[in-house]
C-alpha positions as CSV (number, residue, x, y, z in Angstrom):
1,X,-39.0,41.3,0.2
2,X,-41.5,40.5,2.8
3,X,-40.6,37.6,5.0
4,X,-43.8,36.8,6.0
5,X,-44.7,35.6,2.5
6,X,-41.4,33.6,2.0
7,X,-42.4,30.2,2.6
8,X,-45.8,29.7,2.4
9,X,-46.9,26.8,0.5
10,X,-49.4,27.7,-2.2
11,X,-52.4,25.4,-3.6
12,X,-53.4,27.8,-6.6
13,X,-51.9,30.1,-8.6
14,X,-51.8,33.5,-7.2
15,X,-51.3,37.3,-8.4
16,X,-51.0,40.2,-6.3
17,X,-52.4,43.9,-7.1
18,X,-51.3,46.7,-5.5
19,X,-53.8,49.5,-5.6
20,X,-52.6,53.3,-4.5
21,X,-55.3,55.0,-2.8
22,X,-53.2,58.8,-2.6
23,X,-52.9,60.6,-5.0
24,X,-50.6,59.7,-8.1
25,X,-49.2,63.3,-7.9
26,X,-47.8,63.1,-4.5
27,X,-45.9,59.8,-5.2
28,X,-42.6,60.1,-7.6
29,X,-43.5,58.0,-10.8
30,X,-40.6,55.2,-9.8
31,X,-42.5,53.9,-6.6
32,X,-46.2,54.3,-8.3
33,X,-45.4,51.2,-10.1
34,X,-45.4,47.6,-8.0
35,X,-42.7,45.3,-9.0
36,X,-43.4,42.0,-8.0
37,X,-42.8,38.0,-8.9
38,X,-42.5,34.4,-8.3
39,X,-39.4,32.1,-7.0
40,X,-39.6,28.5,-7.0
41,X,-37.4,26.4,-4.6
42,X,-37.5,23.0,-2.9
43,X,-41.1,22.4,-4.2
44,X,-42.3,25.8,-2.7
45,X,-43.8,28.8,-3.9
46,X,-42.4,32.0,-2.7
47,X,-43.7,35.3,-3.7
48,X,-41.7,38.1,-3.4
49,X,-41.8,42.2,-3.9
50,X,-39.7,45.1,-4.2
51,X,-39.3,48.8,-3.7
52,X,-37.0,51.2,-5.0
53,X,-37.9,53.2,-2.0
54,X,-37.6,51.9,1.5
55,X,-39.3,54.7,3.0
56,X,-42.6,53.6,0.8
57,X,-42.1,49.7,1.7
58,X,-42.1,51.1,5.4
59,X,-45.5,53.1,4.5
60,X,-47.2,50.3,2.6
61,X,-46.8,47.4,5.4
62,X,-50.0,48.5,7.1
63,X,-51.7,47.4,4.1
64,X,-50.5,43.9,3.3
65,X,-52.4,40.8,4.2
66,X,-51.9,37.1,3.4
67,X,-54.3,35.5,2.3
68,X,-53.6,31.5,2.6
69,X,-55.5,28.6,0.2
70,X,-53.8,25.4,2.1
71,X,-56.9,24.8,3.7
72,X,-57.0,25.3,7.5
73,X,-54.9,26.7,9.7
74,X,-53.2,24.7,12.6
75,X,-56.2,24.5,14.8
76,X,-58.3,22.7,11.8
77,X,-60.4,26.0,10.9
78,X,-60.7,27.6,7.6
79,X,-57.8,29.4,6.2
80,X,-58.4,33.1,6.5
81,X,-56.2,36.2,6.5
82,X,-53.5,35.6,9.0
83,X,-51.4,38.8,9.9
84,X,-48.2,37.9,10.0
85,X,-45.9,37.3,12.7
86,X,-43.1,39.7,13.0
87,X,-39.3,38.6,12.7
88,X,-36.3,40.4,12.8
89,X,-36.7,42.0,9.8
90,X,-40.4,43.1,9.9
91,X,-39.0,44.7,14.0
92,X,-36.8,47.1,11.3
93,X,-39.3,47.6,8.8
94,X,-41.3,49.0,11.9
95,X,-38.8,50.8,13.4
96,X,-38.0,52.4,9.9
97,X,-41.2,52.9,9.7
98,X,-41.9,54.6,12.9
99,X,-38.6,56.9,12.1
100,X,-40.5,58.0,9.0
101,X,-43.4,59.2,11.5
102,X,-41.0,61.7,12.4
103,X,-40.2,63.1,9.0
104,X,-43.1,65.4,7.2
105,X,-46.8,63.8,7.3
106,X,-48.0,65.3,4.0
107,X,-47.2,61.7,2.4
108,X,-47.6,59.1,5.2
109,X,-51.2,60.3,6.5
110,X,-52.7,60.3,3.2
111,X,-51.2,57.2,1.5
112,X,-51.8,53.7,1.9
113,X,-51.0,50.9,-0.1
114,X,-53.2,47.6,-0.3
115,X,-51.7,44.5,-2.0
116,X,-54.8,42.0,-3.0
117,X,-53.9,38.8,-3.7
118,X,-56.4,36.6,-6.3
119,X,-56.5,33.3,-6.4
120,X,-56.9,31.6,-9.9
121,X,-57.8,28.1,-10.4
122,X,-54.8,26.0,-12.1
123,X,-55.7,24.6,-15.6
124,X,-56.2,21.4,-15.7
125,X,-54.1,19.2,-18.7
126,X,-56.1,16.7,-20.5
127,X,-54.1,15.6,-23.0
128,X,-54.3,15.0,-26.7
129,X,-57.0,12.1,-26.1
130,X,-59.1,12.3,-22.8
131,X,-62.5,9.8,-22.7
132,X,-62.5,9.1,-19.4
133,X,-65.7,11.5,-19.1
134,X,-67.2,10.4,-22.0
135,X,-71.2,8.6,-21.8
136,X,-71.7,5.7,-24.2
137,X,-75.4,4.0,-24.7
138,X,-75.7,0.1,-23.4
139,X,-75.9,-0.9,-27.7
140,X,-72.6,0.0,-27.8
141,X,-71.2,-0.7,-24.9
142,X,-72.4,-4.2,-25.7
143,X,-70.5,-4.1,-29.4
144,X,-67.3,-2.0,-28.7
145,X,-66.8,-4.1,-25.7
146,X,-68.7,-7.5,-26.0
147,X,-70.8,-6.9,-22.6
148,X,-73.8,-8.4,-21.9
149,X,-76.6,-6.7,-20.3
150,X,-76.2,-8.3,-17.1
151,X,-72.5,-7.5,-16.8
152,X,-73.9,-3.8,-17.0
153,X,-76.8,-4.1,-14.3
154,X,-73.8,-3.9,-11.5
155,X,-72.5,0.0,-13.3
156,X,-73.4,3.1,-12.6
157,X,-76.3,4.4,-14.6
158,X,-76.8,7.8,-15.9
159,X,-80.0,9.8,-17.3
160,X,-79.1,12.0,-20.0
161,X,-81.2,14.1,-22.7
162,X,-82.6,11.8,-25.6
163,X,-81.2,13.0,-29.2
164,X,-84.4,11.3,-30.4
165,X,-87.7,13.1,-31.5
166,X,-89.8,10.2,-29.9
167,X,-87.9,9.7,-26.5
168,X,-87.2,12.4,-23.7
169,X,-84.3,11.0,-22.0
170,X,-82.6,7.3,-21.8
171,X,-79.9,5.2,-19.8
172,X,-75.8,5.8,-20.4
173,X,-72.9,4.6,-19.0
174,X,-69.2,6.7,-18.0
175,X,-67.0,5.2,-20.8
176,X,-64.7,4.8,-18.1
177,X,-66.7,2.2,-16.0
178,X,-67.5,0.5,-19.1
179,X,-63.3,-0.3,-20.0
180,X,-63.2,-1.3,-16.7
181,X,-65.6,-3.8,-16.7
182,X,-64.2,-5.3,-20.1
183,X,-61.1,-6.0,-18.9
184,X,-62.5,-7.5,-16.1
185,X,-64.7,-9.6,-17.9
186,X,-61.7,-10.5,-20.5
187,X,-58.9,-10.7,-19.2
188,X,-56.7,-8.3,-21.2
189,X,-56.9,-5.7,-24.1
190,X,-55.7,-8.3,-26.4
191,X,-58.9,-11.2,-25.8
192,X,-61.3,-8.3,-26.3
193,X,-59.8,-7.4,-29.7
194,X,-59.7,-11.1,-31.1
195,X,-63.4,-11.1,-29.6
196,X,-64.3,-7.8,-31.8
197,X,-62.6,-9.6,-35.1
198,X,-64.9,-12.3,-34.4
199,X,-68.3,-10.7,-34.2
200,X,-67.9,-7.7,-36.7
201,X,-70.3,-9.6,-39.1
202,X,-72.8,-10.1,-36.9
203,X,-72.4,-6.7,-35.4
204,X,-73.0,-5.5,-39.3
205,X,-76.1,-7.6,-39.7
206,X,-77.3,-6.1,-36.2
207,X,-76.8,-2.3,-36.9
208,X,-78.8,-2.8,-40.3
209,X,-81.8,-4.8,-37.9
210,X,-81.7,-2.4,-35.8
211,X,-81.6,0.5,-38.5
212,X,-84.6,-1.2,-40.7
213,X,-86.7,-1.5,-37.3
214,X,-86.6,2.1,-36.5
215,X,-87.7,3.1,-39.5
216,X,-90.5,0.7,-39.5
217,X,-91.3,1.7,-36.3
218,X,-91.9,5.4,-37.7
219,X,-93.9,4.4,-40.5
220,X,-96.3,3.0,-38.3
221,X,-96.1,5.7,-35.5
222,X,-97.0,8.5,-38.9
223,X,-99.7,5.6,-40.7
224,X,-101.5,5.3,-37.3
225,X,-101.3,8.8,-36.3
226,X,-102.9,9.4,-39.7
227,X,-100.3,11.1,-41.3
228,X,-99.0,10.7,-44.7
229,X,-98.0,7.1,-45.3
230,X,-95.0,6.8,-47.1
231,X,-95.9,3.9,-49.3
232,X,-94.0,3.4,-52.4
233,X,-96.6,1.7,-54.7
234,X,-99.1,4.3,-53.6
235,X,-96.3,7.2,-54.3
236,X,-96.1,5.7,-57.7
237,X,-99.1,5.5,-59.4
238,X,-99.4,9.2,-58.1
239,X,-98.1,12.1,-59.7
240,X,-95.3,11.9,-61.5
241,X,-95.2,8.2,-61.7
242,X,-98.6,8.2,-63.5
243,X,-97.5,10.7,-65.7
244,X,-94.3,8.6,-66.4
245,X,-96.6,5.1,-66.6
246,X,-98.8,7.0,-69.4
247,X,-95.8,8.0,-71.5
248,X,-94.4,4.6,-71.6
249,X,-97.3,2.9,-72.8
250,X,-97.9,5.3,-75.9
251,X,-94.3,6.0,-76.6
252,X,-94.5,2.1,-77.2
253,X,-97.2,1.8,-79.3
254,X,-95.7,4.9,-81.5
255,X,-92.6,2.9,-81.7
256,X,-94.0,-0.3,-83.1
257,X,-96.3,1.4,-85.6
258,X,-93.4,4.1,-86.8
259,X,-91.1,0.9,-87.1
260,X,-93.9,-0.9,-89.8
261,X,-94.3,2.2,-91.5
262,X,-90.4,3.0,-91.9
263,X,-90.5,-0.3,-93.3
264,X,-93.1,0.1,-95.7
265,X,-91.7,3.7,-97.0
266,X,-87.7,3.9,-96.4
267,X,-88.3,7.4,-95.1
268,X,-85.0,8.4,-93.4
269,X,-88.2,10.8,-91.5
270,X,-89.9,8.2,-90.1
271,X,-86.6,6.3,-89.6
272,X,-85.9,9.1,-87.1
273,X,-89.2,9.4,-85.5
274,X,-88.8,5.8,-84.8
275,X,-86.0,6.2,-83.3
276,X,-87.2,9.1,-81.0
277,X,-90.3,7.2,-80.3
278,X,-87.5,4.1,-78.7
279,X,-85.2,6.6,-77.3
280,X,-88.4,8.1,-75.2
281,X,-89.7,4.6,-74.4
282,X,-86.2,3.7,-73.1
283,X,-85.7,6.5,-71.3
284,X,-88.9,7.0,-69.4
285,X,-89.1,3.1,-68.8
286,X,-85.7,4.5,-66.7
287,X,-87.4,7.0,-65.0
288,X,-89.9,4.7,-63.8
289,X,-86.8,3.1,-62.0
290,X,-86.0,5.9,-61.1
291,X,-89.2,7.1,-58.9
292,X,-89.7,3.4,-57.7
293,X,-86.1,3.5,-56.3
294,X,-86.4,7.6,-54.8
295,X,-89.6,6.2,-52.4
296,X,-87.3,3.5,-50.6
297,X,-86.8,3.8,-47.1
298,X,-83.4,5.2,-45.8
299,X,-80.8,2.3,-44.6
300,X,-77.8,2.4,-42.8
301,X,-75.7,2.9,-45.6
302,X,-78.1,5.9,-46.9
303,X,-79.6,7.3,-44.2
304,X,-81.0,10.7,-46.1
305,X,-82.9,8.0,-48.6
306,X,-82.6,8.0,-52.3
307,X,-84.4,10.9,-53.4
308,X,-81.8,11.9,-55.7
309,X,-82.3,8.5,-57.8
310,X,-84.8,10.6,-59.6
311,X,-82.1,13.3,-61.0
312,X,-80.2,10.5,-62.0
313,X,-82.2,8.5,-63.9
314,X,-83.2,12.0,-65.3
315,X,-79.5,13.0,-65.9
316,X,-79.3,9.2,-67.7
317,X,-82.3,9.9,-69.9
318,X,-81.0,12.9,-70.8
319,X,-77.8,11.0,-72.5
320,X,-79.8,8.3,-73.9
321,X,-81.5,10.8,-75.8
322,X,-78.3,12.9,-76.9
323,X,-76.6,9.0,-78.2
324,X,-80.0,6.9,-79.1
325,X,-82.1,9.6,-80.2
326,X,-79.8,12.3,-81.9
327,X,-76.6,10.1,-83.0
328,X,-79.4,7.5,-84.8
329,X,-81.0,10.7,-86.5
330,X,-78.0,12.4,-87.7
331,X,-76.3,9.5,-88.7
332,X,-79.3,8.3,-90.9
333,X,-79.8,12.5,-91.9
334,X,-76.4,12.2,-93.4
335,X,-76.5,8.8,-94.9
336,X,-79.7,9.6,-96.4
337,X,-77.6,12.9,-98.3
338,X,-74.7,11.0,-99.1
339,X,-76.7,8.3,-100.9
340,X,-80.4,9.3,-101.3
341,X,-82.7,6.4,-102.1
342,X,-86.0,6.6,-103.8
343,X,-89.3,7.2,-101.4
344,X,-92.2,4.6,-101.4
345,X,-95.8,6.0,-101.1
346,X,-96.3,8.1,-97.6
347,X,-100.2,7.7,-97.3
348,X,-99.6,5.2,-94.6
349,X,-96.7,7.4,-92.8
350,X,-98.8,10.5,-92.7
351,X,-101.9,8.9,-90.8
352,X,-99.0,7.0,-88.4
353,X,-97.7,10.4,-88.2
354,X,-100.8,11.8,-86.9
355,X,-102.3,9.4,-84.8
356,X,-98.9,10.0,-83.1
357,X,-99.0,14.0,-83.1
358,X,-102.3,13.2,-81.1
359,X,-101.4,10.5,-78.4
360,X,-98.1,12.4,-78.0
361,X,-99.9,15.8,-77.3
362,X,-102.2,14.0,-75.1
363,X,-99.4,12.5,-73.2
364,X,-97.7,16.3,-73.1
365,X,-100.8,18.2,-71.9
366,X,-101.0,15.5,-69.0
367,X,-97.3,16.3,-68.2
368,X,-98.2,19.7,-68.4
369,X,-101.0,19.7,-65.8
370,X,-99.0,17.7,-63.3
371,X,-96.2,20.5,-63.4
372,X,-98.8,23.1,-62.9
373,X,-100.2,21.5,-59.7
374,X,-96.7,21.4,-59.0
375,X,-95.6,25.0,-59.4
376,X,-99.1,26.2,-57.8
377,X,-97.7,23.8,-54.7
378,X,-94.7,25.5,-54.4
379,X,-95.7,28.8,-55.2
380,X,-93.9,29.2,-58.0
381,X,-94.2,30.0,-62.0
382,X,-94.4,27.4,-64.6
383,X,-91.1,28.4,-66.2
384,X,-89.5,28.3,-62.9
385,X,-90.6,25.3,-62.0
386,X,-89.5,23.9,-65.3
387,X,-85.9,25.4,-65.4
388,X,-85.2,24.5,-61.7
389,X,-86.0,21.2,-62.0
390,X,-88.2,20.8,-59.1
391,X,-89.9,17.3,-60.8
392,X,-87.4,16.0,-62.8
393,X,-89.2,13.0,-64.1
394,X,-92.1,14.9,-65.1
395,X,-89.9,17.3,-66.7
396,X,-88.1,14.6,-68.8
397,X,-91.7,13.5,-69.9
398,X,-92.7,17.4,-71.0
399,X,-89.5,18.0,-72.8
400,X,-89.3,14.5,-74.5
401,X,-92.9,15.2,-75.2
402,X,-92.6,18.4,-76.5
403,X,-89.7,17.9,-79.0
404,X,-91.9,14.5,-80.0
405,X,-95.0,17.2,-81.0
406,X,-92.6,19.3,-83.0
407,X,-90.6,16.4,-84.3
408,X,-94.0,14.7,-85.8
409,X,-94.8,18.5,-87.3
410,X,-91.1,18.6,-88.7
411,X,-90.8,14.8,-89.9
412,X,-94.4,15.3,-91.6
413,X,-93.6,18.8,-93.2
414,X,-90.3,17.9,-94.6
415,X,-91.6,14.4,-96.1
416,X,-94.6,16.6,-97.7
417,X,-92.1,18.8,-99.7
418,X,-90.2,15.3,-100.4
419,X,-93.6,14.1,-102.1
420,X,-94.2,17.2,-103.8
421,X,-91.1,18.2,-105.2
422,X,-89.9,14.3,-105.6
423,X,-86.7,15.1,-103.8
424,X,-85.5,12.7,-101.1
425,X,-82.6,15.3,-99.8
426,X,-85.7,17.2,-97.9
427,X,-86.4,13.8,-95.9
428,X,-82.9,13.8,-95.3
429,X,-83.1,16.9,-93.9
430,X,-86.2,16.4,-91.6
431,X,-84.5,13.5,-90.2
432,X,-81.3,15.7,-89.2
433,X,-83.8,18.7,-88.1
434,X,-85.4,15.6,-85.4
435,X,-81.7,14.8,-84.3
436,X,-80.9,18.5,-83.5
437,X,-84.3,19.1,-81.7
438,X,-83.1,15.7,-79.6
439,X,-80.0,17.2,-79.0
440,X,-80.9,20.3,-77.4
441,X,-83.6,18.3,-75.0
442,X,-80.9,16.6,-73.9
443,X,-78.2,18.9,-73.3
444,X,-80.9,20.6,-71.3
445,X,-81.7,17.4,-69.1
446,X,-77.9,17.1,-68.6
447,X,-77.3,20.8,-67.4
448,X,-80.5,20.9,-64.7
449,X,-80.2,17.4,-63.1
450,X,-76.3,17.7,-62.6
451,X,-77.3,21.5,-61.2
452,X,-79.8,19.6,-58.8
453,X,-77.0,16.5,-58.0
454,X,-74.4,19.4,-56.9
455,X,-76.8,20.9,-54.7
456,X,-78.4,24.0,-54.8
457,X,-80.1,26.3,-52.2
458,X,-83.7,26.8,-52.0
459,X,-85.5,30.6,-52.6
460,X,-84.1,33.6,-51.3
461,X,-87.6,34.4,-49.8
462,X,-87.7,30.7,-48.3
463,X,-84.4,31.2,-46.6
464,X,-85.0,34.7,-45.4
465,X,-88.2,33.1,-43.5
466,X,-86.4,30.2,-41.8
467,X,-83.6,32.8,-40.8
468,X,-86.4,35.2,-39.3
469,X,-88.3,32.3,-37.0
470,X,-84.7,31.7,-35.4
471,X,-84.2,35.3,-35.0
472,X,-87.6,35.9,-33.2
473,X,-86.7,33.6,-30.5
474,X,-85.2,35.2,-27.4
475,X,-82.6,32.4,-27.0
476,X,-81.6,33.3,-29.8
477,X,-78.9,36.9,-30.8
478,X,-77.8,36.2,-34.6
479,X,-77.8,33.9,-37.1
480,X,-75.2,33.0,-39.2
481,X,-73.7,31.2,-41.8
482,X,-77.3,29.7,-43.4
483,X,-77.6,27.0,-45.8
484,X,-80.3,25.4,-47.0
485,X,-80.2,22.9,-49.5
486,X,-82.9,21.5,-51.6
487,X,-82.5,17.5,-51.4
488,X,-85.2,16.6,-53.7
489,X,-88.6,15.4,-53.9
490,X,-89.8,18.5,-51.6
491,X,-87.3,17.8,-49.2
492,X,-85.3,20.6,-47.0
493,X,-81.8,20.5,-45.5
494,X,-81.1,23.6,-43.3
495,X,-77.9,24.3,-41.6
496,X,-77.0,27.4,-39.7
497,X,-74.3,28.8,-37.0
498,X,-76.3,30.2,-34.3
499,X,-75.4,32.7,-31.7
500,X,-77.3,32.0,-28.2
501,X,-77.9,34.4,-25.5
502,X,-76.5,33.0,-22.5
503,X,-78.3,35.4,-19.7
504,X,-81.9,33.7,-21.7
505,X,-80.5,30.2,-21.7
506,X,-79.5,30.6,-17.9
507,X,-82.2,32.0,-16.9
508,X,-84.5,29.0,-18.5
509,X,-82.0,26.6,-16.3
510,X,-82.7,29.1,-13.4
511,X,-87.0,28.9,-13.7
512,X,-87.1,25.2,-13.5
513,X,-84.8,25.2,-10.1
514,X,-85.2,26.2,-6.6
515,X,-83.5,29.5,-6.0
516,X,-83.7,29.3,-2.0
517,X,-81.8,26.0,-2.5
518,X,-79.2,27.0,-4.8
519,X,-78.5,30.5,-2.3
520,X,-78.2,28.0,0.7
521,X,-75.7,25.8,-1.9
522,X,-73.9,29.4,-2.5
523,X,-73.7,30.3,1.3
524,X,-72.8,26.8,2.3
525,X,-69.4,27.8,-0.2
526,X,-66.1,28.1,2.2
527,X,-63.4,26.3,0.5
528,X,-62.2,26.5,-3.3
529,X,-63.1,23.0,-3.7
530,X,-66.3,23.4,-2.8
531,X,-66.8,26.3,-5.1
532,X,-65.6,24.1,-8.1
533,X,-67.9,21.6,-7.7
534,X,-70.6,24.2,-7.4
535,X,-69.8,25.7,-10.4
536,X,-69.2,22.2,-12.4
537,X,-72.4,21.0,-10.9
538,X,-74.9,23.9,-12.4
539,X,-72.4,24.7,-15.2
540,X,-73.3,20.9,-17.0
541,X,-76.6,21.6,-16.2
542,X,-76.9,24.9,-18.2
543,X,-75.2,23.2,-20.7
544,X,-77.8,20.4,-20.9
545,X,-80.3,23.3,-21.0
546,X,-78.5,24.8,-24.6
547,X,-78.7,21.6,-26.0
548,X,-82.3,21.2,-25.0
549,X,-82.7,24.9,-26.5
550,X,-81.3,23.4,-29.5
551,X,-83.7,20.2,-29.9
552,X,-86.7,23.1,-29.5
553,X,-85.7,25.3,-32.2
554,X,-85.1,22.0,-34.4
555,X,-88.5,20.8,-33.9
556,X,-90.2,24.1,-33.8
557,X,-88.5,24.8,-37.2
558,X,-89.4,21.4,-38.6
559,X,-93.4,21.4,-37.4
560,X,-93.9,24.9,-39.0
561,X,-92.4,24.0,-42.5
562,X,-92.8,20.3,-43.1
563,X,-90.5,20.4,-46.4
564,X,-87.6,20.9,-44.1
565,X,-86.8,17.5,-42.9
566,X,-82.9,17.4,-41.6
567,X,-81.9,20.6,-39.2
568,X,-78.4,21.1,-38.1
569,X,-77.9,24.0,-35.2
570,X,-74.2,24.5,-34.7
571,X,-73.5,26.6,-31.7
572,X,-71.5,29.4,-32.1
């Protein structure tokens, strides 16, 4: 043991390294290894060491020094390495010593042994639930703890990095000083609770102000700075809600005349188109809710917006169908074969039927053009843009459409044999050949819109673009982990894990910083404190700088593809 490290107190954590500068080979395997440890006693720290060989403990002394963190020595200066004042027992570790000088010099002249002793700083314990560093903006401050904004003029306030797109930076408060204030304002933990119960109501009706007023305030910023408005009676009457409008008014009309002449005839045929003509009017008059309700604003309760009200009304269409259309057309198919009933002249049901083939395939070649533009938009196929569902209310008007042009043809065929041969079982059988034709429409509404409602990702190609701009930036070292989501209504979600480069993100903290300044902050270092608060000081700031990183890559990635409208960087 070495007595002049046995009771010296000790600030930090400390290890010791012993470093042999002979070579191994001269030194028997037993002493090349150090043995060393700690003993705890009376509060102190004591570090001691041991030899298996007293002549190499005698050898090694030269090379020891202490090394002391308690701050200053006894005249006030900095601690330094302090050689050590000898005692009785370092006088016989020197006189052992000098009695190995006498013995053969191939070891002693050749060898020395340096101990190194590191000091770490001690970890710090936080506990399980640790705010007291925590920044909170003066809205809440005001609602979590009742403040008013003159009881926060007297606190400290901080300038921190906006999380906005339309603010740089705003005003915080330490968590810390906030509490403080509230229980000096009220008195006790338990008044400021019975004060919360109190005002939760109005603090509801406040968030949702506060919540419809910035997004009023962004509608105007994008009207006046002559973007696109997002106005829901304009968004309406465009696209598909035109198409939708159009439908609705001549799927009516086809109804009410279909109706007279089912009446005139008893066709179970025309029954069945009259049906499919009040199923489509239903359904597309639900659609129409549907694209009125997608265009609405986000609130604080939905804060992506209702974009997917279009899939659902879609998805509820597409049941209406399967139980209006197809259960009415079966059921009369099958009662019509069970219990067939004479036929009525059909002139008048043949020229219903074609004034409807006609304003239903005018109706479909108007949805047909609106996907087009559609698909062309999105640089996509027509069948692509069909079967992934990319319009959902113009591709309820299409299919309904569709099956309404080949349902006319089918109704009109099968009620030509019936007048021909004189049997009704061919009506019969047109009306259950309209139910199936219904049925499959609908089953394939059902399958796309609950495919869109899960939520599916957008092209490969699309993805592998988004991934490359991240990769090209030189913050940046990998991506992964991508997801990107289609919302709806041309709307982007994009998620990705993102590994920075440190040494690029330091250096954009170092660029915007005086580098004389910080090496006269570094030279200025003497104590361990000092050098902690150095490193805490620049080491938020660098963080501050990744998040900034972060908020640049965001918008970058938003400006160069306007479709993807919510970005989420996770830091890897």
């Amino acid at each position: 043991m070495f007595p002049c490290l046995a009771h010296r107190p000790w600030q930090v954590l400390c290890r010791a390294y012993l470093q042999q500068r002979a070579p191994l080979s001269q030194i028997p395997s037993k002493i090349a290894k150090p043995c060393f440890g700690w003993k705890s006693g009376g509060g102190l720290h004591k570090l001691w060491f041991s030899f298996p060989d007293s002549r190499v403990t005698s050898l090694m002394w030269t090379g020891i020094q202490y090394c002391s963190t308690s701050g200053s020595g006894k005249d006030g200066s900095p601690a330094g390495p302090e050689e050590p004042k000898p005692t009785d027992k370092a006088q016989a570790a020197q006189s052992s010593a000098k009695a190995a000088d006498s013995k053969p010099q191939g070891l002693t002249k050749a060898e020395s042994i340096q101990v190194k002793v590191r000091a770490v700083l001690k970890k710090r314990e936080y506990g399980t639930k640790y705010m007291q560093n925590n920044f909170i903006t003066a809205v809440r401050a005001m609602n979590e703890f009742c403040l008013k904004p003159s009881d926060l003029e007297q606190l400290r306030k901080i300038r921190r990095r906006s999380p906005h797109d339309d603010t740089e930076a705003f005003t915080v408060f330490l968590r810390s000083d906030v509490e403080a204030k509230a229980l000096d304002v009220w008195g006790s933990q338990e008044a400021l609770a019975r004060e919360r119960n109190l005002r939760k109501p109005v603090e509801r009706e406040y968030e949702e102000n506060i919540f419809r007023s910035q997004q009023l305030l962004k509608e105007y910023k994008d009207f006046w700075g002559n973007t696109k408005p997002r106005s829901g009676q304009r968004t309406f009457l465009q696209g598909p809600g035109k198409v939708v409008m159009v439908a609705i008014c001549i799927n009516g009309l086809n109804f009410f005349f279909k109706l007279l002449a089912w009446v005139y005839t008893g066709s179970a045929s025309m029954f069945s188109e009259a049906i499919h003509s009040l199923a489509d009017t239903c359904n597309q008059a639900l659609l129409a809710l549907g694209i009125s309700q997608s265009v609405r604003n986000p609130d604080a309760i939905h804060p992506y917006g209702f974009s997917n009200m279009r899939y659902i009304a879609s998805l509820i269409s597409g049941v209406g169908i399967f139980m209006m259309g197809a259960g009415l057309s079966w059921y009369h198919g099958i009662m019509g074969l069970l219990h067939p009933q004479p036929i009525e002249s059909l002139l008048w049901a043949y020229c219903i039927l074609a004034g409807s083939l006609v304003s239903e395939g005018a109706t479909l070649l108007v949805a047909i053009n609106e996907i087009k533009k559609g698909a062309h938009k999105h640089g996509m196929s027509f069948y692509e843009y069909v079967m992934q569902s990319r319009d959902p209310s113009t591709n309820v008007v299409l299919l309904e459409d569709a099956a309404a042009v080949l349902g006319v043809v089918l109704a009109a065929g099968c009620m030509g044999l019936t007048s021909l041969t004189g049997n009704p079982y061919y009506d019969s059988l047109g009306s259950l050949g309209v139910g199936t034709l219904l049925g499959v429409v609908s089953a394939f509404l059902i399958y796309t819109n609950t495919e869109a409602l899960l939520g599916r990702s957008i092209q490969a190609e699309h993805v592998q673009k988004l991934t490359e701009f991240l990769e090209s930036d030189p913050a940046v070292r990998a991506i992964h982990d991508v997801k990107a989501t289609d919302m709806g209504l041309s709307k982007v979600r994009f998620k990705a894990e993102v590994d920075f480069d440190g040494r690029v993100v330091t250096r954009s903290y170092l660029e915007k910083q005086d580098i004389e300044q910080i090496l006269n902050d570094i030279q200025q270092v003497k104590t361990l404190e000092e050098l902690e608060n150095f490193m805490l000081k620049h080491g938020e700031n660098i963080i501050d700088t990744l998040g900034a990183e972060v908020d640049r890559l965001e918008k970058e990635l938003k400006q160069r593809n306007p479709e993807v409208r919510h970005v989420d960087l996770e830091i890897l």
